[in-house]
DSSP file (Angstrom, degrees, kcal/mol; ACC not computed):
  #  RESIDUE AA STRUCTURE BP1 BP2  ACC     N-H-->O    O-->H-N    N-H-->O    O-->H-N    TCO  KAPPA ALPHA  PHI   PSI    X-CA   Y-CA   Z-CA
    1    1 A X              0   0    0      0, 0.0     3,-0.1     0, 0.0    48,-0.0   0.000 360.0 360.0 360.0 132.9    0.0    0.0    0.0
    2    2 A X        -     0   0    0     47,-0.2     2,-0.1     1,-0.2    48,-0.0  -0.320 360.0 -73.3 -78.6 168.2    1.6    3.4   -1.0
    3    3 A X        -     0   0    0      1,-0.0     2,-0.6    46,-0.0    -1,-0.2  -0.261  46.1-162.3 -34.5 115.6    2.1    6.1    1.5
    4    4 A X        -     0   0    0      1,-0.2     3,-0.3    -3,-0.1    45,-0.1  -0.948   9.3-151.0-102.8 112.9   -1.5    7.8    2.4
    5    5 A X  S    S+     0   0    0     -2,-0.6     2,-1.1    43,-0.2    -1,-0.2   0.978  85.3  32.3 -29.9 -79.0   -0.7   11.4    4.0
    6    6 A X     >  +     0   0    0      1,-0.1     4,-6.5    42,-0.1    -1,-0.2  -0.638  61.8 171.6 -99.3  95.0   -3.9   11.4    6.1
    7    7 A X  H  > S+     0   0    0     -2,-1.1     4,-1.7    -3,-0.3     5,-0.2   0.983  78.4  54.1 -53.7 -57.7   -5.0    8.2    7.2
    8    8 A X  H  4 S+     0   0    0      1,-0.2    -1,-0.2     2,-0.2     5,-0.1   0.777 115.7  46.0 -34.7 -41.3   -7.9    9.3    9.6
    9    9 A X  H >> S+     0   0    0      2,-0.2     4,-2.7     1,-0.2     3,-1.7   0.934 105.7  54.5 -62.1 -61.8   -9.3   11.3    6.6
   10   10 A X  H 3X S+     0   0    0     -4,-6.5     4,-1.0     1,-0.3    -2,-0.2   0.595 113.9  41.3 -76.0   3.1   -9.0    8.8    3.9
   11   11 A X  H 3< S+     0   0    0     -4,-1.7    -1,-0.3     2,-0.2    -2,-0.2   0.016 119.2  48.2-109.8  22.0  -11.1    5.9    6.1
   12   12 A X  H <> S+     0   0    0     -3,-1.7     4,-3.0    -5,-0.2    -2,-0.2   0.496 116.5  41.4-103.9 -51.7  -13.4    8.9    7.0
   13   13 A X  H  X S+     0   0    0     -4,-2.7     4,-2.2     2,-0.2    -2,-0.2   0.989 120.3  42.6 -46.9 -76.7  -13.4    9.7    3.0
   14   14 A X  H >X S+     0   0    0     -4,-1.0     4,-1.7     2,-0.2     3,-0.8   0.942 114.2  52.8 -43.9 -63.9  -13.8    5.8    2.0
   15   15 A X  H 3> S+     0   0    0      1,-0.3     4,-3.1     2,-0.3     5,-0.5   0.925 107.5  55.4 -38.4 -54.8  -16.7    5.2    5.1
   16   16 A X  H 3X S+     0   0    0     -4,-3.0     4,-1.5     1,-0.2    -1,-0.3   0.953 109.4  43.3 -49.9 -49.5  -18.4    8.1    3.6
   17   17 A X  H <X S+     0   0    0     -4,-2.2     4,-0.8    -3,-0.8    -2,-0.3   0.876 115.5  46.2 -68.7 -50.9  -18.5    6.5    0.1
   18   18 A X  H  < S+     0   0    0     -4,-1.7     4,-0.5     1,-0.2    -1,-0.3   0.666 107.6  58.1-100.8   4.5  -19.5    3.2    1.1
   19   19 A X  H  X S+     0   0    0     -4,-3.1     4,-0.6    -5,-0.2    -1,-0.2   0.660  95.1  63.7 -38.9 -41.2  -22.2    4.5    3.5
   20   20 A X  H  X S+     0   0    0     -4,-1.5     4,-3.2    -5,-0.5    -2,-0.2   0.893  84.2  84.2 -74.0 -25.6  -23.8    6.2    0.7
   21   21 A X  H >< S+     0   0    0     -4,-0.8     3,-2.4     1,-0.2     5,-0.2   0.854  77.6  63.5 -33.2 -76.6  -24.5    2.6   -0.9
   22   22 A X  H 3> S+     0   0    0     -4,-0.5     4,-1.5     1,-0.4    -1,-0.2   0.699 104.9  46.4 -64.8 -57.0  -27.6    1.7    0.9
   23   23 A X  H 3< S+     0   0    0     -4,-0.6    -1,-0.4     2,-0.2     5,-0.3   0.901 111.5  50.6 -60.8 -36.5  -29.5    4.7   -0.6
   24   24 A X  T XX S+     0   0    0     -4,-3.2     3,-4.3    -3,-2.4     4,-0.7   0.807 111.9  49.4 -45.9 -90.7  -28.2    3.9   -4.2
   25   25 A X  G >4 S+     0   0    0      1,-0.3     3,-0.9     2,-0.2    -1,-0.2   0.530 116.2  40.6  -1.4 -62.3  -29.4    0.5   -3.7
   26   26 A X  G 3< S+     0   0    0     -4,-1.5    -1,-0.3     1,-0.3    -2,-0.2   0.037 104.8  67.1-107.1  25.1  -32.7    1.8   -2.4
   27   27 A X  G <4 S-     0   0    0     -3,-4.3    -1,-0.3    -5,-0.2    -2,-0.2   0.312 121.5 -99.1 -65.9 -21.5  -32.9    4.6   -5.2
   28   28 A X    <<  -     0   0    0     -3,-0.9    -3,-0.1    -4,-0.7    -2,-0.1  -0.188  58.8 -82.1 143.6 -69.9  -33.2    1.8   -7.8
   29   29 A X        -     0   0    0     -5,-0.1     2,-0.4    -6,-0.1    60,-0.1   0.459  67.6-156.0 -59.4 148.4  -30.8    2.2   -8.1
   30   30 A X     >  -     0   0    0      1,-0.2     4,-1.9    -6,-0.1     5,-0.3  -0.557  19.0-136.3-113.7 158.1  -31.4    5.3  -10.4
   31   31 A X  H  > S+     0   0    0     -2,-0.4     4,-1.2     1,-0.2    -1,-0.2   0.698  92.8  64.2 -94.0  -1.2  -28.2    5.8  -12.7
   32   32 A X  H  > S+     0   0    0      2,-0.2     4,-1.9     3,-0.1    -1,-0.2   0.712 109.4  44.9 -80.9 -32.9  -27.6    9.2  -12.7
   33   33 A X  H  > S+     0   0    0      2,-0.2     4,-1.5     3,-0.1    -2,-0.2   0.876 108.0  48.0 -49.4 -36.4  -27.0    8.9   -9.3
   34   34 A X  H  X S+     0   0    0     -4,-1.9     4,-3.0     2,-0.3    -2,-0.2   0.914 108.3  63.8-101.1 -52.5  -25.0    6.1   -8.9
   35   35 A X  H  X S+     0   0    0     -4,-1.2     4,-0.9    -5,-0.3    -1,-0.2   0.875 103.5  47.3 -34.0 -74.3  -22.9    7.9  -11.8
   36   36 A X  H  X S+     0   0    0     -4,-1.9     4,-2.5     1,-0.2     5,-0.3   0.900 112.0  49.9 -20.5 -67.9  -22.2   10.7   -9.5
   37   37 A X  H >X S+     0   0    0     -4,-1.5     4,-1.8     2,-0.2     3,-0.7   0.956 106.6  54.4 -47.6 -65.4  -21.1    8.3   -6.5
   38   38 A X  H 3X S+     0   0    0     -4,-3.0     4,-1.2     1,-0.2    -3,-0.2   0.884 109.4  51.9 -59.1 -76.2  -18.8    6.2   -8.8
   39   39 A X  H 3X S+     0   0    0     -4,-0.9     4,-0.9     2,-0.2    -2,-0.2   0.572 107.1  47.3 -14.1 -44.6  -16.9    9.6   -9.8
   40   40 A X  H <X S+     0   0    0     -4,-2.5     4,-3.0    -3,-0.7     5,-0.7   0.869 111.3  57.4 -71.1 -62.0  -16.3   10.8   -6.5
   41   41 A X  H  X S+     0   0    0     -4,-1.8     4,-1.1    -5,-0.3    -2,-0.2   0.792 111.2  38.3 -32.8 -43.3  -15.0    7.2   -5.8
   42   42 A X  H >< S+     0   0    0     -4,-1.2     3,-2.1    -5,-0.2     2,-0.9   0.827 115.8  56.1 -52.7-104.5  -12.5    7.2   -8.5
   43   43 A X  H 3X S+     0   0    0     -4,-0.9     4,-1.1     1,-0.4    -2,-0.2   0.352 115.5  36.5 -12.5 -29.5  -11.9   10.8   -7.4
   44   44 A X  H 3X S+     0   0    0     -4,-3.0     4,-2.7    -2,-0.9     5,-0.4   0.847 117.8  51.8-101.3 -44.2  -11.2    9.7   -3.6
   45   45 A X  H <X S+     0   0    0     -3,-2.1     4,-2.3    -4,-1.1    11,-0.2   0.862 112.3  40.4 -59.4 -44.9   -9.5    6.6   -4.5
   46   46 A X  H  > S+     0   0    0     -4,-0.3     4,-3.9     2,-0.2     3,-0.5   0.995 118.5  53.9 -61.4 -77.4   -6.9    8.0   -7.0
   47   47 A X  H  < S+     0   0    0     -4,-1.1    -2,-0.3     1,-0.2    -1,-0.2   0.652 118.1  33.9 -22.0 -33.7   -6.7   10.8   -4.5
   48   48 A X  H  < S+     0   0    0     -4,-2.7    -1,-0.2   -44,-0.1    -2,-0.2   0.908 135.6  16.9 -98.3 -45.0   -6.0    8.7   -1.8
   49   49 A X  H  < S-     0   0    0     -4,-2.3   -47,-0.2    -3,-0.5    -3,-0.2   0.200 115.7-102.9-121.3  -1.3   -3.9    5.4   -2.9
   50   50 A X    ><  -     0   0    0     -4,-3.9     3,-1.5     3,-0.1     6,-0.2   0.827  39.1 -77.0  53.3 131.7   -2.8    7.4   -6.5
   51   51 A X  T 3  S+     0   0    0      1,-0.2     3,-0.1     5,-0.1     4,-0.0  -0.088 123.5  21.8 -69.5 167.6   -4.1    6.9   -9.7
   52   52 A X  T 3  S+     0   0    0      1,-0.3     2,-0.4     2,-0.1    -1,-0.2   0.609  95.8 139.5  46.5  31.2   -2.8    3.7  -11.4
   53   53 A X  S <> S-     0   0    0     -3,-1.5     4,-1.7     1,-0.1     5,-0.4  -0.629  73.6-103.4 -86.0 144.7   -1.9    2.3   -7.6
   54   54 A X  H  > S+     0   0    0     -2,-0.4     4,-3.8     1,-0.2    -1,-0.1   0.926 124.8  51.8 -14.9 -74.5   -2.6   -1.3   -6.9
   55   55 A X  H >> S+     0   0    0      2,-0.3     3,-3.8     1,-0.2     4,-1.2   0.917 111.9  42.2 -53.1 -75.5   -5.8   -0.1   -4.9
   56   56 A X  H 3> S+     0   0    0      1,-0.5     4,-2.5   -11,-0.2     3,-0.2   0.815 111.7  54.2 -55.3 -60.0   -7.3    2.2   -7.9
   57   57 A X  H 3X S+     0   0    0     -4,-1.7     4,-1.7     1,-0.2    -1,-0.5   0.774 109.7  53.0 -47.9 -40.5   -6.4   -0.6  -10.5
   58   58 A X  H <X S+     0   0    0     -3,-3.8     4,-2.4    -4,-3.8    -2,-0.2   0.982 114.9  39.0 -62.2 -50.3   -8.7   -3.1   -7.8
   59   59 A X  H  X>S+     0   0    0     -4,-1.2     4,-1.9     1,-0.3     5,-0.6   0.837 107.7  65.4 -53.7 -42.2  -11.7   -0.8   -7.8
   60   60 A X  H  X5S+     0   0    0     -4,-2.5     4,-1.8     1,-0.3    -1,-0.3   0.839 106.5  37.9 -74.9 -56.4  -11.2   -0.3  -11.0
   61   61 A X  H  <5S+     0   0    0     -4,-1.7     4,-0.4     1,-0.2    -1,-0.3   0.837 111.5  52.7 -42.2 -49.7  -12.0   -3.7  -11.8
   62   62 A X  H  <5S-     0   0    0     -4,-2.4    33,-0.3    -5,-0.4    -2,-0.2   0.841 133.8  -5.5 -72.4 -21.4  -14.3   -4.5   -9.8
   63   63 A X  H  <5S+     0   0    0     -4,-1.9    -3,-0.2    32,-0.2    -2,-0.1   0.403 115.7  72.0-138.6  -8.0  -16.8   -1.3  -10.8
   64   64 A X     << +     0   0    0     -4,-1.8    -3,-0.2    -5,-0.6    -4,-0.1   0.565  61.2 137.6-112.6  -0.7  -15.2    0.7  -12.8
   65   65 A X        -     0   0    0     -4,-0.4    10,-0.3    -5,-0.2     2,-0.2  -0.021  37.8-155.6 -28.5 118.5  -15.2   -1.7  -16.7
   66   66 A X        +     0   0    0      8,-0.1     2,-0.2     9,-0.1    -1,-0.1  -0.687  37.6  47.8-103.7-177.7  -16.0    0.5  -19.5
   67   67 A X  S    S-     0   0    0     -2,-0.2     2,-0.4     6,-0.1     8,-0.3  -0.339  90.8 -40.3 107.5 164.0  -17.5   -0.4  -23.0
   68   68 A X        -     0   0    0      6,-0.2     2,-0.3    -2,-0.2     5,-0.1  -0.738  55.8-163.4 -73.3 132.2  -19.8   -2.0  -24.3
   69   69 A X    >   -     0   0    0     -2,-0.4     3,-2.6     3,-0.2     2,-0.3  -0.836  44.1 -81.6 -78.7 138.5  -20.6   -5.4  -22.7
   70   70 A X  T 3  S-     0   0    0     -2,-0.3     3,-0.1     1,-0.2    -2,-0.0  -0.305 118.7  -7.0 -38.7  98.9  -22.5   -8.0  -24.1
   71   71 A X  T 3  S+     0   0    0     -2,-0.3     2,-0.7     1,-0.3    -1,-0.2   0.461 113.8 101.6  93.5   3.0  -26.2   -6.8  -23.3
   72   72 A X  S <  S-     0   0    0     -3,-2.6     2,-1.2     9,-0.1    -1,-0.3  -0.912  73.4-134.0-127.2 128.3  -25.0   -3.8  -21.1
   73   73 A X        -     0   0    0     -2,-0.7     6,-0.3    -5,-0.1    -5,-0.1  -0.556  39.8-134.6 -86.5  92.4  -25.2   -0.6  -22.6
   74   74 A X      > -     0   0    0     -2,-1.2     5,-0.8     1,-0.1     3,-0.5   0.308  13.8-122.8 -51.0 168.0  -21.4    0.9  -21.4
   75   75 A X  T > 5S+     0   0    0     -8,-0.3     3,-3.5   -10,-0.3    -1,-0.1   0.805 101.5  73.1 -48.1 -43.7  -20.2    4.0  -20.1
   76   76 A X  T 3 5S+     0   0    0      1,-0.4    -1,-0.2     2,-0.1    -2,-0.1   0.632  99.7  47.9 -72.4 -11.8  -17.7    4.6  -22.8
   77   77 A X  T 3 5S-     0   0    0     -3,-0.5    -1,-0.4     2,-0.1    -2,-0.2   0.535 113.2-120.1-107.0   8.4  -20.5    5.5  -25.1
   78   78 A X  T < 5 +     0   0    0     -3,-3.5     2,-0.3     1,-0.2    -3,-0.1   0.998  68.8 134.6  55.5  58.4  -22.2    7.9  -22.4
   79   79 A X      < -     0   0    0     -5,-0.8    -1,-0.2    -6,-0.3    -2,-0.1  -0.995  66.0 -87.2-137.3 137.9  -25.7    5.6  -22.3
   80   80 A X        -     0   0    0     -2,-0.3     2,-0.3     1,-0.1    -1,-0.2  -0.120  45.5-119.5 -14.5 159.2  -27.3    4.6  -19.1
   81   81 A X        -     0   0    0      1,-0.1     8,-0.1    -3,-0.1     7,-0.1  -0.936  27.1-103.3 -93.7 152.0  -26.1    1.5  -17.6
   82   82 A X        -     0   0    0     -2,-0.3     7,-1.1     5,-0.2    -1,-0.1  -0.040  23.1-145.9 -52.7 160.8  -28.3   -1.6  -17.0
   83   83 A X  S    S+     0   0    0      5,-0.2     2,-0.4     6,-0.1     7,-0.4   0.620  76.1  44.9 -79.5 -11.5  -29.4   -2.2  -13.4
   84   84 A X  S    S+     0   0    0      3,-0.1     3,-0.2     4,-0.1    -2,-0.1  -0.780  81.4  50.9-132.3 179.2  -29.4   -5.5  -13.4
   85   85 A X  S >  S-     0   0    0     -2,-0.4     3,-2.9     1,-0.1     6,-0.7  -0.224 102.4 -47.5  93.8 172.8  -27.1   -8.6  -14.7
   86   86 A X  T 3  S+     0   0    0      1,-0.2    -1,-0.1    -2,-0.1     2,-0.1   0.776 137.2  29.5 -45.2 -37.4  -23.6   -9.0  -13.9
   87   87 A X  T 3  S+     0   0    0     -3,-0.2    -1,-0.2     5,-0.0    -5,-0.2  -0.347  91.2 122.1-128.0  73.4  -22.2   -5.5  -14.8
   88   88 A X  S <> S-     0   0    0     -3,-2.9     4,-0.7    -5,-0.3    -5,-0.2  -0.505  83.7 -94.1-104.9 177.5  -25.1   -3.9  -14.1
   89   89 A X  H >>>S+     0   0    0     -7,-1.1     4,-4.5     1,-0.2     3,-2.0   0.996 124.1  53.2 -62.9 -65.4  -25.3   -0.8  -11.2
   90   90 A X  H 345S+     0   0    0     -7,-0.4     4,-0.4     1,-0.2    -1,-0.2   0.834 109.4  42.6 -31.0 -51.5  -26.2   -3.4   -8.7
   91   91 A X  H 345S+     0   0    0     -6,-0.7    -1,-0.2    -8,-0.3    -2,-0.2   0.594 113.7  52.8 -93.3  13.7  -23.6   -5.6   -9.2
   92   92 A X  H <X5S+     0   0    0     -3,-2.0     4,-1.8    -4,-0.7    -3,-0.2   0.745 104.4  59.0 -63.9 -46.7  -20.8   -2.8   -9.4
   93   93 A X  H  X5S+     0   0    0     -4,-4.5     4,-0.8     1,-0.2    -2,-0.1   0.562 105.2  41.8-102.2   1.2  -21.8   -1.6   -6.6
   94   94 A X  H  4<S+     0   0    0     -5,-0.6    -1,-0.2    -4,-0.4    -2,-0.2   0.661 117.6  47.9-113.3   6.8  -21.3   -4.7   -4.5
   95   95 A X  H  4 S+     0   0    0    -33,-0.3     4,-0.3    -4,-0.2     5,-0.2   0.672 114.6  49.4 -59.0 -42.2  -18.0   -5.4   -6.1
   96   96 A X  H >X S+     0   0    0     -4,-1.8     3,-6.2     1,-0.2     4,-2.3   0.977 107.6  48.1 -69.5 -61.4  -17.3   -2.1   -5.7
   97   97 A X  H 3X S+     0   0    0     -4,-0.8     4,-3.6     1,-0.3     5,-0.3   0.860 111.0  55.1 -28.7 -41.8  -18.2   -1.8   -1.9
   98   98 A X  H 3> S+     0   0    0      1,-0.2     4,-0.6     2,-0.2    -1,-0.3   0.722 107.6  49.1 -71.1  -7.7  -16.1   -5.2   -1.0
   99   99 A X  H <> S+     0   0    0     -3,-6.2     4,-1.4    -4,-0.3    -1,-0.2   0.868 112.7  43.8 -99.6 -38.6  -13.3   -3.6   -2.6
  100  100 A X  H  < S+     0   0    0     -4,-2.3    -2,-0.2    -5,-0.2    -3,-0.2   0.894 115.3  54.4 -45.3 -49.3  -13.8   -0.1   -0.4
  101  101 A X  H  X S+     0   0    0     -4,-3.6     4,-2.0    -5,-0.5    -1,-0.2   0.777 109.3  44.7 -63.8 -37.2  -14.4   -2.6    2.7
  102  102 A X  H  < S+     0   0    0     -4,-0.6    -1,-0.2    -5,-0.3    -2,-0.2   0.732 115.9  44.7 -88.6 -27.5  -11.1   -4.3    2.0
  103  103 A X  T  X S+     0   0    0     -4,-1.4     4,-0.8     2,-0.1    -2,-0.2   0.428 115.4  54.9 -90.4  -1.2   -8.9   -0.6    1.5
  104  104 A X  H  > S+     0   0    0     -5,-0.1     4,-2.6     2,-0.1     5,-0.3   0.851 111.4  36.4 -92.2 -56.4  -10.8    0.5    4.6
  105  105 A X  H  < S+     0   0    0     -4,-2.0     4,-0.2     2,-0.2    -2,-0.1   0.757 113.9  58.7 -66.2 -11.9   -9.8   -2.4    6.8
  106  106 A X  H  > S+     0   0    0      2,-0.1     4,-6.0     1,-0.1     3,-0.4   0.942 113.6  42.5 -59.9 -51.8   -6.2   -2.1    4.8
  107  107 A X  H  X S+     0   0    0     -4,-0.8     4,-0.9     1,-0.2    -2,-0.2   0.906 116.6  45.2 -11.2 -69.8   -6.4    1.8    6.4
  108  108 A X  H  < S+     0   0    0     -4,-2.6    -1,-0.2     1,-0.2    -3,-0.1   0.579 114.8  44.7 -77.2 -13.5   -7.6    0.5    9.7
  109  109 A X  H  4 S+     0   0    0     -3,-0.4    -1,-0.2    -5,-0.3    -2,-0.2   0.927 114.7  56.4 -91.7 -54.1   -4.6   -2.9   10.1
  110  110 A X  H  <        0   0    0     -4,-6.0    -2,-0.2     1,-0.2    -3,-0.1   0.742 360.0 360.0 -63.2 -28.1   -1.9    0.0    8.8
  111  111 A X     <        0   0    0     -4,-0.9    -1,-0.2  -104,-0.0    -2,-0.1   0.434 360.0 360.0 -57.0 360.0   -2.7    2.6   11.8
């Protein structure tokens, strides 16, 4: 894990992010939200662990695929994504969360 300046911050930062899940979830999730929410998440993540770090590249996988998929309309073409099937919002966003949950508790082991 690279150097983080402020630890206390970036698990305050992280907490925040995966806190906000349960209302996406129970939005719809509706996909302009959830678009907002993944952006600051990059945004914090890069910020935090530096972009093309171990950590970004995990999230990044886990939530962040672009393109078209088979049966998913992608990001890269700036069209909705599904909610539901395997890279749909739903299951992004519980890739993504496990991956937040796992740099939070890296955070919390490193302190």
């Amino acid at each position: 894990m690279p150097q983080v300046r402020d630890r206390e911050r970036a698990r305050n930062l992280l907490q925040t992010q995966i806190d906000r899940i349960g209302r996406l979830r129970g939005s719809g999730p509706n996909p302009f939200d959830y678009d907002l929410w993944q952006s600051r998440t990059v945004e914090l993540v890069d910020e935090i662990f530096g972009p093309g770090s171990e950590e970004a590249t995990r999230y990044y996988e886990a939530a962040g695929i672009r393109g078209r998929l088979p049966g998913v309309r992608g990001e890269a073409e700036n069209m909705t994504l599904n909610i539901h099937g395997p890279w749909g919002i739903l299951a992004r966003l519980e890739r993504g969360e496990a991956v937040l949950k796992d740099l939070l508790a890296e955070l919390q082991d490193e302190s």
